[in-house]
C-alpha positions in Angstrom: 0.0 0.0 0.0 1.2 3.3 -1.1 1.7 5.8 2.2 1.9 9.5 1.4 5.1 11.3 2.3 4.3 13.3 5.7 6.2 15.4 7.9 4.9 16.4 10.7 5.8 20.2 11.3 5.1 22.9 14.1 2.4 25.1 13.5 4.7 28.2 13.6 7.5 27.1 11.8 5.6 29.5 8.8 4.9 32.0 10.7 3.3 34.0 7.8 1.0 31.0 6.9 -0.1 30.3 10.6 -1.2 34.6 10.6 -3.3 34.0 7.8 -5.0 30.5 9.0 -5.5 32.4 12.8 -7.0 35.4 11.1 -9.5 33.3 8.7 -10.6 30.6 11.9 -10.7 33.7 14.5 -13.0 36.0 12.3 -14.6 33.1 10.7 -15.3 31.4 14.3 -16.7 34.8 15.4 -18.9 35.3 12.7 -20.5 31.6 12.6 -21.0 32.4 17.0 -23.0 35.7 16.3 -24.9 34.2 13.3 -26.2 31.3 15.5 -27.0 33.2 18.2 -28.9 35.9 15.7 -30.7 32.8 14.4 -31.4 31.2 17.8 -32.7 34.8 19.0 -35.0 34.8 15.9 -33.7 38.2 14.2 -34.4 39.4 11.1 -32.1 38.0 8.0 -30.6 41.2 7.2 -28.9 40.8 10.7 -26.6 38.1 9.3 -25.6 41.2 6.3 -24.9 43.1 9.3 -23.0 40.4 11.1 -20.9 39.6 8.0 -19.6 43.3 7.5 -18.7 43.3 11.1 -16.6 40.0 10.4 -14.6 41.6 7.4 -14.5 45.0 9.2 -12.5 43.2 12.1 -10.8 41.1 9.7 -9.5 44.3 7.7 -8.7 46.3 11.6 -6.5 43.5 12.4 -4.7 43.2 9.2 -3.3 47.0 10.0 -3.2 46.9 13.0 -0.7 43.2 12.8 1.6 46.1 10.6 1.5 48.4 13.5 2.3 45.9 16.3 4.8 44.1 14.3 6.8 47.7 14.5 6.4 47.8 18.2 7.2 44.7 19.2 11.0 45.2 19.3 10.8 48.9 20.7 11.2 49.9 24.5 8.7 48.9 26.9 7.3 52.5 27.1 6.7 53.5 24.0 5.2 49.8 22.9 3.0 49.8 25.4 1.7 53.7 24.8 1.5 54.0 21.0 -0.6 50.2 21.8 -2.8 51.4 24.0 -3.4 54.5 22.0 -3.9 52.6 18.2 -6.3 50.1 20.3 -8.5 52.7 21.2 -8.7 54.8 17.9 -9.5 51.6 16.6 -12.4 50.0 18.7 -13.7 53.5 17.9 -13.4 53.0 14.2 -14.8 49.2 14.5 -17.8 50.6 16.6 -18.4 53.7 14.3 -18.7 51.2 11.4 -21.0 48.9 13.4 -23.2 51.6 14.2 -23.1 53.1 10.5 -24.2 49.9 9.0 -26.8 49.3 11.4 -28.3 52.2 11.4 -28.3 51.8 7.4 -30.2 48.6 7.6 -32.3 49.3 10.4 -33.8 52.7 9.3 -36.9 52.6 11.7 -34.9 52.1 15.1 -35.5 54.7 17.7 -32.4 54.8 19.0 -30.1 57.6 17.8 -26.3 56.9 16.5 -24.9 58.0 19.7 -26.7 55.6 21.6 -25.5 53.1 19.4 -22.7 53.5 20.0 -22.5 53.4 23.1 -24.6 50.1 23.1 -21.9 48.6 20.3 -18.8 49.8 22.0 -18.0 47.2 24.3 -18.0 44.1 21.6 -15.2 45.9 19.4 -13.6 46.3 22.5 -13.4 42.9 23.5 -12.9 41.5 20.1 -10.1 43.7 19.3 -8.3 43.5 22.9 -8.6 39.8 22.9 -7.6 40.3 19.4 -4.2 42.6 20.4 -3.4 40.4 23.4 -2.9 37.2 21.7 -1.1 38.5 18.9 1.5 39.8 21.9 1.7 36.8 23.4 1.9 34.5 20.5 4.9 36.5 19.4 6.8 36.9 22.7 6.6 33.5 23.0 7.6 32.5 19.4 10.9 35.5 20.4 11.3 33.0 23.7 11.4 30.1 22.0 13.6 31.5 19.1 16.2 32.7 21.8 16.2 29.7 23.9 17.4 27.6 20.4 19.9 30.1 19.6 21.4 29.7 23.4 21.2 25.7 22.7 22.7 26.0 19.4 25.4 28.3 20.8 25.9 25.8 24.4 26.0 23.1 22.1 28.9 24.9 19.6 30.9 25.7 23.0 30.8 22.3 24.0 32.0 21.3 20.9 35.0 23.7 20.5 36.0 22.6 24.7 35.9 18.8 23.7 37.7 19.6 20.4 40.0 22.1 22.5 40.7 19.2 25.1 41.4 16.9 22.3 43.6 18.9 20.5 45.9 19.3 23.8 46.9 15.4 23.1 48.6 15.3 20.0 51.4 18.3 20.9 51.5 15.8 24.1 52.4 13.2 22.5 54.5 14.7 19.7 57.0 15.9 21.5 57.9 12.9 23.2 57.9 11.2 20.0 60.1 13.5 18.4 62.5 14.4 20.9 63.1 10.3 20.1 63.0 10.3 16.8 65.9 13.1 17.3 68.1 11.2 19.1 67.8 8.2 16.5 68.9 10.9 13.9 72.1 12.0 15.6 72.9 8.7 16.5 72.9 7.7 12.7 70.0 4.9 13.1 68.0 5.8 10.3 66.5 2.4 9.9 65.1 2.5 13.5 64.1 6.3 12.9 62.2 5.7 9.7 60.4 3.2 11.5 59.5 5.3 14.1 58.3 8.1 11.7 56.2 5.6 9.9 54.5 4.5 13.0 53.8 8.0 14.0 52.3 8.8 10.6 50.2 5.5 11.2 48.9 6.9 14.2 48.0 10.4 13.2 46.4 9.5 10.0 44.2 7.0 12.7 43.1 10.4 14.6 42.4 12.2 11.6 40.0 9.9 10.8 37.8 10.2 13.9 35.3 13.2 14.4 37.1 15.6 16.7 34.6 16.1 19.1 32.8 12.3 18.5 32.9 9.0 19.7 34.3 6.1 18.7 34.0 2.4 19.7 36.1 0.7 22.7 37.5 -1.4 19.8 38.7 1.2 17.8 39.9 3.3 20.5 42.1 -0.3 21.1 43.7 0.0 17.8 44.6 3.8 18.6 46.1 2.5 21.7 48.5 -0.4 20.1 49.5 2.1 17.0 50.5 4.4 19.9 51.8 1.5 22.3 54.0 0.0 18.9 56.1 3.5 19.0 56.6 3.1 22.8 57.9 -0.3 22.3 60.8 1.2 20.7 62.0 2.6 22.9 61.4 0.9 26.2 61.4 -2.8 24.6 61.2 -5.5 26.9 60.2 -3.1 29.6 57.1 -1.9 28.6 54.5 -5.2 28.9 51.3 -4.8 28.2 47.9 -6.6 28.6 44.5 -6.1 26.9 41.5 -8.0 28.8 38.2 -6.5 27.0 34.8 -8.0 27.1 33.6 -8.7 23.0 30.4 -7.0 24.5 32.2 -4.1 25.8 34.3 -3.9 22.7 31.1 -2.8 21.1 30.4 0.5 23.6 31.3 3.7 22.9 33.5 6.5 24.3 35.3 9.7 23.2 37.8 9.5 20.7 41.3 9.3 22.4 40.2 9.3 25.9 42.0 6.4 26.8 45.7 7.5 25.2 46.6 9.8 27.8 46.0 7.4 30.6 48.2 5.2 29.0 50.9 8.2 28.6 51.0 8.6 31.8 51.6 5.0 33.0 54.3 4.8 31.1 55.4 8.2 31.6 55.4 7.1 35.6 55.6 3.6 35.8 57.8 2.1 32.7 60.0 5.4 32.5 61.8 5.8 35.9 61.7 2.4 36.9 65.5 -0.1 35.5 62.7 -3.6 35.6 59.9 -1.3 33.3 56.1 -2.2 34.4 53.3 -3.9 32.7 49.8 -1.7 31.7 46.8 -3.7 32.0 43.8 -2.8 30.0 40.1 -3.9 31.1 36.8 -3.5 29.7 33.3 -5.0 31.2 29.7 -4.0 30.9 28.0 -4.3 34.2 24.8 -3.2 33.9 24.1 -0.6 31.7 27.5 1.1 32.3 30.9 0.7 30.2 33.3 0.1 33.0 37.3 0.5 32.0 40.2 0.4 33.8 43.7 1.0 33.3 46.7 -0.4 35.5 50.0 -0.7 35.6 52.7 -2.0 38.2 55.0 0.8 39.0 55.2 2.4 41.7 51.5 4.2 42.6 50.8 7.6 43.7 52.8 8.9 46.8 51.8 12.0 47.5 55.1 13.1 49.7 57.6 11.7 46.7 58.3 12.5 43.2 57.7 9.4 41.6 54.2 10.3 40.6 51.6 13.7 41.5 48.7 14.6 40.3 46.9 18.0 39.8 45.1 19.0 42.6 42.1 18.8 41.2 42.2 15.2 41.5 43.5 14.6 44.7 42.5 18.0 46.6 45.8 17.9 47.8 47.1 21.7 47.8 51.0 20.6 47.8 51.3 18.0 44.9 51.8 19.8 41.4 50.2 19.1 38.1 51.5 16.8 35.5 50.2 18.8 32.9 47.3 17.5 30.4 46.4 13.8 30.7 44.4 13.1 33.8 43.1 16.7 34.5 42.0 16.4 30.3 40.3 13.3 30.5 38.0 14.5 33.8 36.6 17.6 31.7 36.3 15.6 28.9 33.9 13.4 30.6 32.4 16.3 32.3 31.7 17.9 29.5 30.4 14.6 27.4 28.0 13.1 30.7 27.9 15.6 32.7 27.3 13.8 36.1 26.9 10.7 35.0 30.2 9.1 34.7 32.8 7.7 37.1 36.0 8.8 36.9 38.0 6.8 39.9 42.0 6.6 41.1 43.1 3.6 43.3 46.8 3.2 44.2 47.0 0.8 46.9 49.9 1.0 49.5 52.1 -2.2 48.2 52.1 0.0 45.2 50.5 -0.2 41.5 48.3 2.8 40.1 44.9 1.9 38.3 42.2 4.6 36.7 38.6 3.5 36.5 36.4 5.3 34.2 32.5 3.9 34.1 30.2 5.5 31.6 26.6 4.9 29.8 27.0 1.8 27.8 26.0 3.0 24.1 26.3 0.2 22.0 27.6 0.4 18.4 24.9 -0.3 15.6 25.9 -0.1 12.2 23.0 -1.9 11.0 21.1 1.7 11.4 24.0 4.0 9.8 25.7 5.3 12.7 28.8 6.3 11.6 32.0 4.6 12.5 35.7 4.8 12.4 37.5 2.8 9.7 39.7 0.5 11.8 43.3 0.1 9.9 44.6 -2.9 8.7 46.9 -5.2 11.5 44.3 -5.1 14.5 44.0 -8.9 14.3 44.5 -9.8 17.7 41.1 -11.3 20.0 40.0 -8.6 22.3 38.2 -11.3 24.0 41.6 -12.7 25.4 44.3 -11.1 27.2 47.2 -10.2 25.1 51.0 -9.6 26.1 52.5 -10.1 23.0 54.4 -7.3 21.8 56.7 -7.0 18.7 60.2 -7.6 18.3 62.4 -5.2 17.7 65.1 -5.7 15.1 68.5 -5.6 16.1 69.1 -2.3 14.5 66.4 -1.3 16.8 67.2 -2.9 19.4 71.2 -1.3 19.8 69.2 2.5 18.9 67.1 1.8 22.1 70.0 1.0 24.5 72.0 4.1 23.2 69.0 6.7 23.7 68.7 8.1 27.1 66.0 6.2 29.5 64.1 9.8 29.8 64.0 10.6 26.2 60.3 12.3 25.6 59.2 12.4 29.2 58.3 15.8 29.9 55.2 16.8 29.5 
């Protein structure tokens, strides 16, 4: 069966068209009333002629005086509410000086003079034309209202965008720098082959976050491949000493989350817990959906948060602790980041026992991935072959090229932040 296309759309979203269709019902409605009640009251039929020319007289009244208000609407208070009051009441006494005329045209043998009618027909231009003026005000305040409070939640919506891209953008220069101070040493060591493969990781992993909205989502799975592109140019330099693990649910694999949330928490394991330690540490990844909530944590087993030391501080923000000092973007990021994408609903959680270890815990809405109805999606690059469903420690060799660049660069190399 054929169905006709239909949209439904708000009454005032043409304004001009809705004018017209008030104007014809109002005065139409009005005119239909007083004819019944003529008829009902048993008048004679020239009372419906008379009845009609009040109908178009109003009809024609309103029509100027919708020019007139439409002029005044935007002025000061003062003078909208003046010049109203005085065009209302030059014009209830036009309406009732037509009424009158025409009556007394088609009613030659009433006793009553003109000035007593009108007085007698005053008050129903008056209340036809108040109501009239009143809900042409308050149609269009309300429409003003309604226009502002979408331009305010366009204009939120635009500053939230810009933040989370702002937020976003802090990453990259982040990372960059640590990658390039590397890739500098390589150089003036003379290990191109090692160097070239560093660049063409890096490039690997910036064309990835090209590819993802700058302000959207992507899924836990793809935000997984960003994390091994970005984990494949650590290994280069820390080797054996970076271990890592990834233990994600197939179930979780499918929520999603910000684009490149999960990077900087990653950054700063290493940057605390592989970096100053001789033995390295191992980053554990998790993922689990209890509930209706994505939960993910991040571990590692350096040396965990000691607040009196230097091995690891965190902005005070975090920790409400007025004498530790910040450590720059990554943690402090990822908090407004969530803020600003759930508000309050989102965990955002640090753990560092006392036998030492740090772990983040991030819980958030579980929106699950369906490409079925068109929701876009981040291309995921070729090489992520490895079951998120099982926990993985394998990382690459190195070759020995590599291997002899990574002993001669400096243990610190890109650790600043």
């Amino acid at each position: 069966m054929a169905v006709l296309p239909f949209e439904p759309r708000p009454f005032f979203a043409n304004k001009n068209r809705a004018f017209w269709n008030m104007q014809f019902a109002g005065w139409g409605g009005a005119f239909l009333l007083r004819s019944a009640a003529a008829i009902a009251n048993q008048l004679p039929s020239f009372a419906l002629l008379q009845l009609l020319i009040s109908a178009i007289t109003g009809f024609s009244i309103t029509l100027v005086l919708s020019v007139i208000y439409r002029e005044l609407i935007n002025r000061r208070p003062v003078i909208t509410w003046s010049v109203t009051a005085i065009v209302l009441v030059f014009s209830v006494g036009l309406y009732t000086f037509i009424d009158a005329w025409v009556l007394e045209l088609t009613r030659p043998s009433s006793e009553a003079s003109f000035t007593q009618l009108l007085i007698g027909l005053f008050y129903l231009p008056m209340t036809l034309l108040g109501a009239w003026s009143a809900l042409y005000y308050a149609i269009n305040f309300f429409l003003q209202v309604e226009e502002q409070a979408d331009k305010l939640e366009r204009l939120e919506a635009q500053a939230t965008s810009a933040q989370l891209a702002m937020l976003r953008y802090q990453l990259n220069p982040h990372f960059l720098f640590n990658t390039l101070n590397s890739i500098s040493t390589l150089v003036l060591l003379k290990q191109t082959e090692p160097a070239n493969a560093m660049l063409t990781r890096l490039s690997s992993f910036l064309r990835h976050t090209l590819l993802t909205k700058q302000s959207g989502t992507v899924t836990l799975s793809q935000e997984v491949e960003t994390l091994k592109l970005y984990l494949g140019i650590e290994l280069m330099r820390f080797e054996e000493r970076l271990r890592t693990e990834f233990d994600v649910d197939p179930e979780a694999a499918k929520g999603r989350l910000p684009a490149m949330l999960l990077q900087p928490l990653v950054e700063n394991a290493i940057k605390y817990a592989v970096s100053p330690q001789e033995e390295g540490a191992k980053i554990t990844l998790s993922a689990r959906v209890v509930g209706h909530r994505l939960r993910i944590s991040v571990s590692d087993t350096g040396p965990g948060l000691q607040p009196d030391g230097a091995t690891r501080r965190l902005p005070d923000a975090l920790t409400g602790d007025r004498q530790t000092v910040s450590t720059g973007v990554g943690l402090a990021n990822i908090r407004d980041r969530l803020a600003q994408a759930y508000g309050d609903d989102h965990l955002f959680e640090i753990r560092s026992p006392p036998t030492g270890g740090f772990t983040v815990i991030v819980e958030l809405p579980f929106e699950k991935t369906d490409q079925e109805n068109g929701e876009d999606a981040v291309p995921i690059l070729p090489g992520f072959a490895s079951s998120l469903a099982a926990p993985s420690t394998a990382s690459p060799s190195p070759s020995p090229g590599q291997a002899a660049a990574t002993a001669a660069m400096p243990r610190q190399i890109g650790t600043q932040s």
